[in-house]
PDB file of N, CA, C and O in Angstrom, chain B, residues numbered from 101:
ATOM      1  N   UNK B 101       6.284  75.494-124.980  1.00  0.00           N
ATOM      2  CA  UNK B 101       6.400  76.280-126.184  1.00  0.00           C
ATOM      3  C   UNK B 101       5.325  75.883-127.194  1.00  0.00           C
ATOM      4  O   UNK B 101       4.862  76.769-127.912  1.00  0.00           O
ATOM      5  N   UNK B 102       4.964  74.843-127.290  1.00  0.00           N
ATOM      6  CA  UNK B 102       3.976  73.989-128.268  1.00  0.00           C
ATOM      7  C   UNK B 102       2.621  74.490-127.745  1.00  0.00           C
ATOM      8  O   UNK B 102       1.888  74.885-128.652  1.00  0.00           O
ATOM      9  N   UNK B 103       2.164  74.562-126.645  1.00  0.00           N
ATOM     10  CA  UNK B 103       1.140  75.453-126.065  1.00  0.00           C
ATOM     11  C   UNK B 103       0.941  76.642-126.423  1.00  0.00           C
ATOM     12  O   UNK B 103      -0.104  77.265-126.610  1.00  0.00           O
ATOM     13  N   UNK B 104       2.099  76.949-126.517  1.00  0.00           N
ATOM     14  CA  UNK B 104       1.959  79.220-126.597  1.00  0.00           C
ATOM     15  C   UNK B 104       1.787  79.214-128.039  1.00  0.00           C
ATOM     16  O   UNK B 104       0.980  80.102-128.314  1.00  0.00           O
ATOM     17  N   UNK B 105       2.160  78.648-129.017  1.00  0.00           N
ATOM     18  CA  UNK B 105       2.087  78.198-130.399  1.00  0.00           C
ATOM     19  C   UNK B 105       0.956  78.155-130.692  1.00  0.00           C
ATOM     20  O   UNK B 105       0.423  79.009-131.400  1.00  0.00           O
ATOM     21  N   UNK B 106       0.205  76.886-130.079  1.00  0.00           N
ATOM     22  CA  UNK B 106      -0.842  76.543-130.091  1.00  0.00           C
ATOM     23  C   UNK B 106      -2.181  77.641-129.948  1.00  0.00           C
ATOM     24  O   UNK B 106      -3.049  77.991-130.748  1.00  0.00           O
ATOM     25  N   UNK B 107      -1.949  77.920-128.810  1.00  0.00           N
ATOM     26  CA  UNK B 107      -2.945  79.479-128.608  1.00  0.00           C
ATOM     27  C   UNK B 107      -3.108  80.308-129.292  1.00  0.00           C
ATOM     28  O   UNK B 107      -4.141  80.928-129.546  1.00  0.00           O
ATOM     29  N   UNK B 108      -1.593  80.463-129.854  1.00  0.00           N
ATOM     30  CA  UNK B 108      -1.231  82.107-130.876  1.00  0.00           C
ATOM     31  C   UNK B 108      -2.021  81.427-132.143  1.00  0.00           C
ATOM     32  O   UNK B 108      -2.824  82.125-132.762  1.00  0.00           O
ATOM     33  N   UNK B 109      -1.800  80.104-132.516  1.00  0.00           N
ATOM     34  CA  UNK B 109      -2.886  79.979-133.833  1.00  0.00           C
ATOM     35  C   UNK B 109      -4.418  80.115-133.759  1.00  0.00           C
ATOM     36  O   UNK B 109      -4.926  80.512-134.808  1.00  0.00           O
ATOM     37  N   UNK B 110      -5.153  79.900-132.867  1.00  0.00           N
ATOM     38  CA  UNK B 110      -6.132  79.523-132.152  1.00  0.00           C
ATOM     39  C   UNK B 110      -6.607  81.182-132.162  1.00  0.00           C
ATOM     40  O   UNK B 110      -7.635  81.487-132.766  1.00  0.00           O
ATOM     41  N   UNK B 111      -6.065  81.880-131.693  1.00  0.00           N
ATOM     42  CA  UNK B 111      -6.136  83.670-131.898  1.00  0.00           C
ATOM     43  C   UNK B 111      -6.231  83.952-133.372  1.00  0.00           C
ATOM     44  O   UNK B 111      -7.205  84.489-133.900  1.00  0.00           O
ATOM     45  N   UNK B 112      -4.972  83.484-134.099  1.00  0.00           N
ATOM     46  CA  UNK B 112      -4.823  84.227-134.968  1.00  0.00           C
ATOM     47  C   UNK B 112      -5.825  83.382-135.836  1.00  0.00           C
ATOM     48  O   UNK B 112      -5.776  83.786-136.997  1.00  0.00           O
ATOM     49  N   UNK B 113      -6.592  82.494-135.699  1.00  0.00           N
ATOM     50  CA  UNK B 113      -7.427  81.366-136.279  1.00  0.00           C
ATOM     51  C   UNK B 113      -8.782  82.355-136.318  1.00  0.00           C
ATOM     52  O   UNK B 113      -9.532  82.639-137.252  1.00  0.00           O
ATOM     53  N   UNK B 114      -8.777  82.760-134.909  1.00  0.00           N
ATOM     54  CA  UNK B 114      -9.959  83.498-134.687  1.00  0.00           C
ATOM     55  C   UNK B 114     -10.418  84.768-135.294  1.00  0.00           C
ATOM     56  O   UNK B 114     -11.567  85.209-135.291  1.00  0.00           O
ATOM     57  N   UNK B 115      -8.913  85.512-136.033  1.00  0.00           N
ATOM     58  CA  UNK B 115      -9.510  86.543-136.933  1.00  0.00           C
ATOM     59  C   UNK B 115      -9.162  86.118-138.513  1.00  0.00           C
ATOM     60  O   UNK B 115      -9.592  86.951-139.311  1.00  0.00           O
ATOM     61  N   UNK B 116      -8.590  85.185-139.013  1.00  0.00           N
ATOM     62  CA  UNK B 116      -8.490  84.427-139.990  1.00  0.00           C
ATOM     63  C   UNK B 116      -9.518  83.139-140.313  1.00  0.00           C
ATOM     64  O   UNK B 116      -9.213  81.973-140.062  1.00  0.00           O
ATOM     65  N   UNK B 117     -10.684  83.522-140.865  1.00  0.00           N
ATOM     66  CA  UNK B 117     -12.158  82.222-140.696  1.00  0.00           C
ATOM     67  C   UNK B 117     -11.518  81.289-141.718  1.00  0.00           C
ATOM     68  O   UNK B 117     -11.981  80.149-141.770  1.00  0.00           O
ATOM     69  N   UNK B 118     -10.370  81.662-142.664  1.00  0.00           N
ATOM     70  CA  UNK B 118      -9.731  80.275-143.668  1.00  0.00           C
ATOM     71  C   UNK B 118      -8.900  79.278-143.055  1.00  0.00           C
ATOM     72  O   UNK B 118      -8.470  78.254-143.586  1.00  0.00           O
ATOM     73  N   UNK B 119      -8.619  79.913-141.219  1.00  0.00           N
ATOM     74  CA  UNK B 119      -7.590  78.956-141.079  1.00  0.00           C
ATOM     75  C   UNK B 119      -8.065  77.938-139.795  1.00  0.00           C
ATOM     76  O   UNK B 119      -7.490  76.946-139.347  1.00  0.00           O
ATOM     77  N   UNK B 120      -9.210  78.514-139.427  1.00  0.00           N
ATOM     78  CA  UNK B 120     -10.093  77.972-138.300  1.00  0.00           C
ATOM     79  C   UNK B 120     -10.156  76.164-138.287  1.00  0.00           C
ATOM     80  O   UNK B 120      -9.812  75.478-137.324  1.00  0.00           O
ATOM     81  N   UNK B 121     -10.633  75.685-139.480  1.00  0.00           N
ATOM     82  CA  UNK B 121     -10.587  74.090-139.521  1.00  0.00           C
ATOM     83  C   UNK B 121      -8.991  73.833-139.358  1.00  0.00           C
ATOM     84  O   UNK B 121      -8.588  73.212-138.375  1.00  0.00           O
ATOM     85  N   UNK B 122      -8.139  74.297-140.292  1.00  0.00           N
ATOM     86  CA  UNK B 122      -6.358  73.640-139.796  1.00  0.00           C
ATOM     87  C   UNK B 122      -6.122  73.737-138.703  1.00  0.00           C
ATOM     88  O   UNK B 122      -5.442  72.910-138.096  1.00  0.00           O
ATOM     89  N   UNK B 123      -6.635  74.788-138.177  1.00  0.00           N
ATOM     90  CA  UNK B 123      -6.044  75.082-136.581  1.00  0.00           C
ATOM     91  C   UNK B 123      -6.717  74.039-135.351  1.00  0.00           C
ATOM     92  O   UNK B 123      -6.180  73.413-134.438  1.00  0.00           O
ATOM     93  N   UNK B 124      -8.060  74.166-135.765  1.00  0.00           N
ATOM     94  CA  UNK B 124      -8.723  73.594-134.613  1.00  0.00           C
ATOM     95  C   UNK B 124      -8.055  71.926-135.134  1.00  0.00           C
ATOM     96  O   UNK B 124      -8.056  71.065-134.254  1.00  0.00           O
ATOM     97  N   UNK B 125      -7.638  71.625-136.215  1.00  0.00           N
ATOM     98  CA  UNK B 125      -7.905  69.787-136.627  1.00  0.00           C
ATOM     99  C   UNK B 125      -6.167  69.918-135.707  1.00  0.00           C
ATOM    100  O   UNK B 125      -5.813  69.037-134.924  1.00  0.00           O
ATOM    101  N   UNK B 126      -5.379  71.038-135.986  1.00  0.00           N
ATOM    102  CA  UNK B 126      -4.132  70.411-135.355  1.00  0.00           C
ATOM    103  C   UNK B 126      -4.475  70.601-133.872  1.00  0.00           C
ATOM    104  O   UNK B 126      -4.194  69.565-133.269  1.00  0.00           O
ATOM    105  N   UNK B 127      -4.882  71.365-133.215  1.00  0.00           N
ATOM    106  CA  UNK B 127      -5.410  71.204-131.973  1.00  0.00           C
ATOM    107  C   UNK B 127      -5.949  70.207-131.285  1.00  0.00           C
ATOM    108  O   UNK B 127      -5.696  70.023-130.094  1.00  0.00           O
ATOM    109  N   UNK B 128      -6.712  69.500-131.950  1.00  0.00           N
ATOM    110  CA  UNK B 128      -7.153  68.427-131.706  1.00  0.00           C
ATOM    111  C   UNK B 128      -6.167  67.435-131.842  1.00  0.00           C
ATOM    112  O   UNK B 128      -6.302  66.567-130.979  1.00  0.00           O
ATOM    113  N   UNK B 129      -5.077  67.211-132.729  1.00  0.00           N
ATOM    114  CA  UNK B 129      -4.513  66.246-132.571  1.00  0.00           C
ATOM    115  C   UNK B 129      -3.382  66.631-131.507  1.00  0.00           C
ATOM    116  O   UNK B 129      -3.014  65.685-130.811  1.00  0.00           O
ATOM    117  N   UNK B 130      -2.831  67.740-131.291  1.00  0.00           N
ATOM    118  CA  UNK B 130      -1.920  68.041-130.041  1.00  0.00           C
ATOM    119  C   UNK B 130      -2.390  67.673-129.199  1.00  0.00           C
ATOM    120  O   UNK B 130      -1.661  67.021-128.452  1.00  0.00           O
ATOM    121  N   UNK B 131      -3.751  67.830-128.814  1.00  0.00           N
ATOM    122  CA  UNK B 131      -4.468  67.800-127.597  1.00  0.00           C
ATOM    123  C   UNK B 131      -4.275  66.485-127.444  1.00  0.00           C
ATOM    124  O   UNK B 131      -3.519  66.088-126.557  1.00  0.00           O
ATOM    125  N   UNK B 132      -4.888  65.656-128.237  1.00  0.00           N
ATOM    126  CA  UNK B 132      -5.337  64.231-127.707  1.00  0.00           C
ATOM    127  C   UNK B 132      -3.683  63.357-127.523  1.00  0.00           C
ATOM    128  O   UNK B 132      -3.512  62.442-126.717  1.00  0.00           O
ATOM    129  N   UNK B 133      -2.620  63.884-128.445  1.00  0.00           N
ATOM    130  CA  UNK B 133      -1.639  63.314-128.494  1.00  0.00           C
ATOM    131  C   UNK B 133      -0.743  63.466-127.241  1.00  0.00           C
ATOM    132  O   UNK B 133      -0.026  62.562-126.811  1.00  0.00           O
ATOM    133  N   UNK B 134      -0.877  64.914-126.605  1.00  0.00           N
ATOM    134  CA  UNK B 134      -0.249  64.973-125.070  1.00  0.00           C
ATOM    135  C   UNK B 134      -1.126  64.327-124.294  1.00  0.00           C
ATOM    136  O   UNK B 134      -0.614  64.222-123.179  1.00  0.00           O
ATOM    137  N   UNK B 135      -2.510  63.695-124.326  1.00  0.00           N
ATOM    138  CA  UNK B 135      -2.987  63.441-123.606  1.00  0.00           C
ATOM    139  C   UNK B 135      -2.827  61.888-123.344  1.00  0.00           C
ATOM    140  O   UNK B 135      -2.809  61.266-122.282  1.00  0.00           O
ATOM    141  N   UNK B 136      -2.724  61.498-124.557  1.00  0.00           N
ATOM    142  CA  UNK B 136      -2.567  59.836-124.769  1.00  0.00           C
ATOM    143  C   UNK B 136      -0.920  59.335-124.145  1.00  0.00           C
ATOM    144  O   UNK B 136      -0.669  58.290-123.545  1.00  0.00           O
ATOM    145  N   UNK B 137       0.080  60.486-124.525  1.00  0.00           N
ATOM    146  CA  UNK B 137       1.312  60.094-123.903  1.00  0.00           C
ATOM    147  C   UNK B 137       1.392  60.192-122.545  1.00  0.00           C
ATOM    148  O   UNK B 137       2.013  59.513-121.728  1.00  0.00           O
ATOM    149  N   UNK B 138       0.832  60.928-122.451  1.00  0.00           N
ATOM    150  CA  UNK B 138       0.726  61.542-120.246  1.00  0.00           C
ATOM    151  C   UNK B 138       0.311  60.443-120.032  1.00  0.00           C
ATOM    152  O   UNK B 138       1.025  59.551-119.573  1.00  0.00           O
ATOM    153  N   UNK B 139      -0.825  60.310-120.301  1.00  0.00           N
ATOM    154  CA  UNK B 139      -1.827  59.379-119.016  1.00  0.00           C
ATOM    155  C   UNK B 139      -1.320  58.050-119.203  1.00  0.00           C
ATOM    156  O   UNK B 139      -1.944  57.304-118.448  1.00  0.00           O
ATOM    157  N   UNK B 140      -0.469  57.422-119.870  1.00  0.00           N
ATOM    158  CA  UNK B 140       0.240  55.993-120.010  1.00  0.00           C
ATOM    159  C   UNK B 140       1.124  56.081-118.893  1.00  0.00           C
ATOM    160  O   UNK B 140       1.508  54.961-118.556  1.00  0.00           O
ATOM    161  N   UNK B 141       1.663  57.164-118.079  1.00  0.00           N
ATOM    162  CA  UNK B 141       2.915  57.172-117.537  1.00  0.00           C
ATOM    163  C   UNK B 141       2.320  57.575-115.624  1.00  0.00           C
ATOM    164  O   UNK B 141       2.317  58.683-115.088  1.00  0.00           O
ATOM    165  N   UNK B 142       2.104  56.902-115.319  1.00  0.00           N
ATOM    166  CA  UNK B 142       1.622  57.391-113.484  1.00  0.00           C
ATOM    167  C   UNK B 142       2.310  58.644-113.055  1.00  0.00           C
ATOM    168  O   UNK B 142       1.656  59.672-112.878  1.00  0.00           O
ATOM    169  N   UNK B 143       3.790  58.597-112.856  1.00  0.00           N
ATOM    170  CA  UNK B 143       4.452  59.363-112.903  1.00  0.00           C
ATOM    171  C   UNK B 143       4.105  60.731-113.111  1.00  0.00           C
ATOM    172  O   UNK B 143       3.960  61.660-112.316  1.00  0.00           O
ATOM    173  N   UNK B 144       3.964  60.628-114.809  1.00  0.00           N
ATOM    174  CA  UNK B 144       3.988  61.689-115.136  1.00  0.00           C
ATOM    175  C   UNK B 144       2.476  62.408-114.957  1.00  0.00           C
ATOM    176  O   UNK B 144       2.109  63.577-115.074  1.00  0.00           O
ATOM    177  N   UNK B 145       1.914  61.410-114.686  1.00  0.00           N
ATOM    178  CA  UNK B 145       0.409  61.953-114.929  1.00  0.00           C
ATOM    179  C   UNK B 145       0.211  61.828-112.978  1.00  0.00           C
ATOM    180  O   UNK B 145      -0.973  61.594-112.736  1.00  0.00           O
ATOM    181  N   UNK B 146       0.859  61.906-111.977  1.00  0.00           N
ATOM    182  CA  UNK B 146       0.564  63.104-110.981  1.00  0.00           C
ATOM    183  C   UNK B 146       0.708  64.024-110.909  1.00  0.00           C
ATOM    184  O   UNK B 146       0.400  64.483-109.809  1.00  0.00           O
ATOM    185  N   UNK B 147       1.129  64.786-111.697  1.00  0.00           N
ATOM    186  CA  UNK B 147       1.619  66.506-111.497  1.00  0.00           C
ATOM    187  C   UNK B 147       0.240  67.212-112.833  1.00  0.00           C
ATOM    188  O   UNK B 147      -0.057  68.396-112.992  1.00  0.00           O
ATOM    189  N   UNK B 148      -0.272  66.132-113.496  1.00  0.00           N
ATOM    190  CA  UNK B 148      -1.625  66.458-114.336  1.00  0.00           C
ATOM    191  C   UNK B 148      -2.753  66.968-112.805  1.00  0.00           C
ATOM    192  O   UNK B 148      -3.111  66.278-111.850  1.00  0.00           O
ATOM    193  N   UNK B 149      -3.006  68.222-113.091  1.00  0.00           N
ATOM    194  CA  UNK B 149      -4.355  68.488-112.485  1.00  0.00           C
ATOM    195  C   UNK B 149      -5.456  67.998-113.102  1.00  0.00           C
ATOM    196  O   UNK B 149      -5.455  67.383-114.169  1.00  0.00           O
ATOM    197  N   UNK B 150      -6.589  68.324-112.296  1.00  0.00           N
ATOM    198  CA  UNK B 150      -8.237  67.640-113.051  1.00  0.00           C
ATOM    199  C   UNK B 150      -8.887  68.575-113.558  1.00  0.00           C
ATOM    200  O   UNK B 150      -9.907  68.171-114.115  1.00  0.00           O
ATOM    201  N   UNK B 151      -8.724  69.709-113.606  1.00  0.00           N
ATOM    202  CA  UNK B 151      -8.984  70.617-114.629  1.00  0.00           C
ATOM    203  C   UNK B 151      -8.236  70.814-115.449  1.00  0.00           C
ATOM    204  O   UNK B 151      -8.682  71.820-116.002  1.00  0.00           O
ATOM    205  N   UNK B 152      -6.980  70.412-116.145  1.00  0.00           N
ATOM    206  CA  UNK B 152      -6.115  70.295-116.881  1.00  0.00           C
ATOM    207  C   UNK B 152      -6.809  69.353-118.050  1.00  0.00           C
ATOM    208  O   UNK B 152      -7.079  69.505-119.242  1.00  0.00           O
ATOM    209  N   UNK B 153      -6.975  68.127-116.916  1.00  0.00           N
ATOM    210  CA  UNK B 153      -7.082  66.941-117.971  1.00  0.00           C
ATOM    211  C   UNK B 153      -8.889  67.056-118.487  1.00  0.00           C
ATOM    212  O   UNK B 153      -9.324  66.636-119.559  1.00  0.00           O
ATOM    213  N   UNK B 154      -9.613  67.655-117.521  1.00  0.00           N
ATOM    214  CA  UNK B 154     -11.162  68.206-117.685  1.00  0.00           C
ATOM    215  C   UNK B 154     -10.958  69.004-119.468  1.00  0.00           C
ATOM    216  O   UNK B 154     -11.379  68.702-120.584  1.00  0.00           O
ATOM    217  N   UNK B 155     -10.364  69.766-119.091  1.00  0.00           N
ATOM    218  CA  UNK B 155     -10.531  70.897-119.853  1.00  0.00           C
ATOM    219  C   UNK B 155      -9.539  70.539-121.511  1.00  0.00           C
ATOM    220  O   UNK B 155      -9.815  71.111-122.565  1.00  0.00           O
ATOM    221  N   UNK B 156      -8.736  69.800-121.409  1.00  0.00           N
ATOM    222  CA  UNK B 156      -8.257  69.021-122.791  1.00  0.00           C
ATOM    223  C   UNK B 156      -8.921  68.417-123.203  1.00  0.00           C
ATOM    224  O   UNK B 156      -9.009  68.296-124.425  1.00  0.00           O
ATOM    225  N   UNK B 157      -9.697  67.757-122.333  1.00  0.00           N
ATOM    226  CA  UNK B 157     -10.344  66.494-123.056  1.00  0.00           C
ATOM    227  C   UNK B 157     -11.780  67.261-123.758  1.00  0.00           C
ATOM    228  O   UNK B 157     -12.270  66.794-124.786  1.00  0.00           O
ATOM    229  N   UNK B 158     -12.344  68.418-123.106  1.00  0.00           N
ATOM    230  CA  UNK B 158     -13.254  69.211-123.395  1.00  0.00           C
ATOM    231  C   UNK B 158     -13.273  69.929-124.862  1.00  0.00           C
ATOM    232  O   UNK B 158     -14.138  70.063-125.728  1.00  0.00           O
ATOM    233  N   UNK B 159     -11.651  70.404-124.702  1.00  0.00           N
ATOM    234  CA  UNK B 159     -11.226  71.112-126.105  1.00  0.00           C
ATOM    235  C   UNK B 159     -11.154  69.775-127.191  1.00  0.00           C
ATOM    236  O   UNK B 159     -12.098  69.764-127.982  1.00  0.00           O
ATOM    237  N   UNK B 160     -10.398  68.911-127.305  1.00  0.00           N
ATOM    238  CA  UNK B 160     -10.481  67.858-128.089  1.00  0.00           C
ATOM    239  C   UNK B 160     -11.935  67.620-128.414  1.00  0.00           C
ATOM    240  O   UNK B 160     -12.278  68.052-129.514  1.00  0.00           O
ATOM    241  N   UNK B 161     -12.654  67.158-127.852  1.00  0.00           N
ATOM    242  CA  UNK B 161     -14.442  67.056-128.136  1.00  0.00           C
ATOM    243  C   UNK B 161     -15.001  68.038-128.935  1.00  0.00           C
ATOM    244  O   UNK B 161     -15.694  67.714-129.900  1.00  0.00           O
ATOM    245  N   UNK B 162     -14.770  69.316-128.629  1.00  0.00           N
ATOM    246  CA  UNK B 162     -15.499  70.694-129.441  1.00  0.00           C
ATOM    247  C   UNK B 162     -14.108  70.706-130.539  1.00  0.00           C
ATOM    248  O   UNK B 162     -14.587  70.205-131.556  1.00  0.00           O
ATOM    249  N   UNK B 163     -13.228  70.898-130.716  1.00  0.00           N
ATOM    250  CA  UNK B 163     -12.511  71.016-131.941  1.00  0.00           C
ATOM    251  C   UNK B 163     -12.864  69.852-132.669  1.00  0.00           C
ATOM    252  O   UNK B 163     -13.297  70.021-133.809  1.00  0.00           O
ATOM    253  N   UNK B 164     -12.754  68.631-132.194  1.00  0.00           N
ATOM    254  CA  UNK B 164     -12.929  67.828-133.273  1.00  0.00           C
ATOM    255  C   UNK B 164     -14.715  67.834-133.879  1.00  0.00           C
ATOM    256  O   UNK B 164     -15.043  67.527-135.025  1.00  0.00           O
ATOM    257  N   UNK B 165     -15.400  68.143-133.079  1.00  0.00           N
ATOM    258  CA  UNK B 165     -17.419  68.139-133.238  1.00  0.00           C
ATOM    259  C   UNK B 165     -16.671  69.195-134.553  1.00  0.00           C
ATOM    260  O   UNK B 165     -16.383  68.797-135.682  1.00  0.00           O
ATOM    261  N   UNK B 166     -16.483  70.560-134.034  1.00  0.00           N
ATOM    262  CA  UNK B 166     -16.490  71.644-135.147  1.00  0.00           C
ATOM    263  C   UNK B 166     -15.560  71.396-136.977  1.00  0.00           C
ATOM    264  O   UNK B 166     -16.025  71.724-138.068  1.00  0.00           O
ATOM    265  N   UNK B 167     -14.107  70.688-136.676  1.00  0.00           N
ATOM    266  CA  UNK B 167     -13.827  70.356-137.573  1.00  0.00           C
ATOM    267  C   UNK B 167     -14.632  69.569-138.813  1.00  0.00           C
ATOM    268  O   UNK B 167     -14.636  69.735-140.032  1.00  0.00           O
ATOM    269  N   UNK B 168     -15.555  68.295-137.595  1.00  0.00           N
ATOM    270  CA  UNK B 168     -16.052  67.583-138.401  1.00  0.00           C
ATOM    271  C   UNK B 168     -16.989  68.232-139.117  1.00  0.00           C
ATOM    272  O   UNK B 168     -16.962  68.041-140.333  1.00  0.00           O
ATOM    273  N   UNK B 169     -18.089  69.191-138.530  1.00  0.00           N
ATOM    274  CA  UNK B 169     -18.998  69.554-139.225  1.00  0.00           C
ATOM    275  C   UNK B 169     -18.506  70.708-140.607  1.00  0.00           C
ATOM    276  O   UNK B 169     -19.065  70.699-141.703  1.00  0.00           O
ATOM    277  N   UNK B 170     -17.619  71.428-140.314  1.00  0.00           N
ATOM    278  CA  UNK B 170     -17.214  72.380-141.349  1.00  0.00           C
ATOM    279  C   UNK B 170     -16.698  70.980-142.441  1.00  0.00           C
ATOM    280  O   UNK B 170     -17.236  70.851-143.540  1.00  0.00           O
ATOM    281  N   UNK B 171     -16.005  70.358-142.134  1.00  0.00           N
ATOM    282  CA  UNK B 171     -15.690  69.888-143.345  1.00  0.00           C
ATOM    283  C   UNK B 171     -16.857  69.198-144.241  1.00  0.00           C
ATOM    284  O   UNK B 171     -16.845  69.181-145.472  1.00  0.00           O
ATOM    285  N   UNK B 172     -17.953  68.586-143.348  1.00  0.00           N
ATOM    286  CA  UNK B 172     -19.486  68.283-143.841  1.00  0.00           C
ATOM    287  C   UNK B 172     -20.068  69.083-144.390  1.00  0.00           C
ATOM    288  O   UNK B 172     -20.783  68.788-145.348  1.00  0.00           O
ATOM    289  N   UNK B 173     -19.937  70.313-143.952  1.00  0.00           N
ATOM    290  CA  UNK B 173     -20.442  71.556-145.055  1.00  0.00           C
ATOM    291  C   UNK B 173     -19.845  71.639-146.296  1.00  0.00           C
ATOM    292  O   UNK B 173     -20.488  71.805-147.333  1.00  0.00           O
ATOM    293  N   UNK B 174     -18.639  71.531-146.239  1.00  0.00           N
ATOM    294  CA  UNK B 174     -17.582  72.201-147.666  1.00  0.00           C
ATOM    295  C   UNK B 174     -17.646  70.419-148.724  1.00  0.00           C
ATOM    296  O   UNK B 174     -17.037  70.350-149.792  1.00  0.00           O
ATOM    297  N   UNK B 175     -18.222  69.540-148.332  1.00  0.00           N
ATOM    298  CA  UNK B 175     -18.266  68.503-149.431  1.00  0.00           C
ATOM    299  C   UNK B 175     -18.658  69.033-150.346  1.00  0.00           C
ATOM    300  O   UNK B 175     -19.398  69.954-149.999  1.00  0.00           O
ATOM    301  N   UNK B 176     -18.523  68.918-151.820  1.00  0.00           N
ATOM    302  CA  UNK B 176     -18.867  69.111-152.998  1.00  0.00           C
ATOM    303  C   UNK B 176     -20.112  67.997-153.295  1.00  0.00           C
ATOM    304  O   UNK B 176     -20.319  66.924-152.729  1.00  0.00           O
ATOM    305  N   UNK B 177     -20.668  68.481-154.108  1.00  0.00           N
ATOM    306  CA  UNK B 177     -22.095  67.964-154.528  1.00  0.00           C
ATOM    307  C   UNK B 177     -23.206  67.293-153.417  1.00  0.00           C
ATOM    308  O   UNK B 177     -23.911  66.285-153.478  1.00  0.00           O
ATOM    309  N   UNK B 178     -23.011  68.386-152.326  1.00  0.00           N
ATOM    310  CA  UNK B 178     -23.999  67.761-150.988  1.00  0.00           C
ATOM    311  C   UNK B 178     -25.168  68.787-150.876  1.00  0.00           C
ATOM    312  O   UNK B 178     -25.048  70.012-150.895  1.00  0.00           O
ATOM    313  N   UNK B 179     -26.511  67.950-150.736  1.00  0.00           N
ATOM    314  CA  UNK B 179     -27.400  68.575-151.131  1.00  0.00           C
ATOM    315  C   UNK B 179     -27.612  69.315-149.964  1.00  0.00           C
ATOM    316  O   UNK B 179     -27.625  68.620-148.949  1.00  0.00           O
ATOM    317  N   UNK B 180     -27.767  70.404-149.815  1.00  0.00           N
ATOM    318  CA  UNK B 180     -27.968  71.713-148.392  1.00  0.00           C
ATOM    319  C   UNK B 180     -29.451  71.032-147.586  1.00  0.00           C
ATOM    320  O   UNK B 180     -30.124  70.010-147.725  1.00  0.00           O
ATOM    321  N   UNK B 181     -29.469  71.680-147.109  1.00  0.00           N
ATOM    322  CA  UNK B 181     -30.217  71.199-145.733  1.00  0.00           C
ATOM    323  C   UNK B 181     -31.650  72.444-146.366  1.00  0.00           C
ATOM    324  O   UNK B 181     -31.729  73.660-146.538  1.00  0.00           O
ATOM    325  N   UNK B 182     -32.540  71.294-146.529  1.00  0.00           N
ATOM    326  CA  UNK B 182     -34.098  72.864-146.769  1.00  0.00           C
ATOM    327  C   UNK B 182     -34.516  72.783-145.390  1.00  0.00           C
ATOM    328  O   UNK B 182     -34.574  71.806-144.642  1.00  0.00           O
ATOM    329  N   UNK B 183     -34.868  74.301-145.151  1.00  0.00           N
ATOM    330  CA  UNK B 183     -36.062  74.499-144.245  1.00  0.00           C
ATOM    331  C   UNK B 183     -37.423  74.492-144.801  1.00  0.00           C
ATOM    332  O   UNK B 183     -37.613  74.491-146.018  1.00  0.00           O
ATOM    333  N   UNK B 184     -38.359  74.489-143.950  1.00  0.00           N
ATOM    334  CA  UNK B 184     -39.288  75.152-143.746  1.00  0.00           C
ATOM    335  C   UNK B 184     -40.219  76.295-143.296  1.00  0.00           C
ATOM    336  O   UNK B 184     -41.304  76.080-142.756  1.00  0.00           O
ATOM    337  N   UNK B 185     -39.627  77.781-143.605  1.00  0.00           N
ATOM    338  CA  UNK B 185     -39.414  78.827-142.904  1.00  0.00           C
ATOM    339  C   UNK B 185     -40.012  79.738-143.825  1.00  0.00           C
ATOM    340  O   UNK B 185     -40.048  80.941-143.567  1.00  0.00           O
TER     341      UNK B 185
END
């Protein structure tokens, strides 16, 4: 259920650009947090496929890269980036 949740924000993130950083930062922490509890447990972590665990660990990496940088943009009093163009 926390999955289908997860997605439906992730969608609805995708036509809402104000909610894109909350969504992706809780994503990232779902992600890494099922991932950190699974893989402690043998058990539980044989019925984990390798594209399962490929592809979480993939999303965690790009949500958290993207969170970080949007929020690097939105600092207050940060001097913008000049080109040369």
């Amino acid at each position: 259920m926390l999955q289908l949740a997860l997605g439906a924000a992730i969608v609805w993130a995708g036509l809402r650009p104000a909610l894109r950083v909350a969504v992706a930062a809780t994503a990232t922490v779902t992600k890494a947090t099922f991932l950190g509890l699974l893989l402690r447990h043998p058990a539980l972590r044989a019925d984990l496929s390798s594209f399962s665990l490929w592809f979480d660990s993939a999303c965690i990496v790009i949500f958290a890269a993207y969170v970080t940088t949007a929020l690097a943009r939105r600092q207050p009093g940060r001097r913008p980036i000049e080109t040369n163009s």
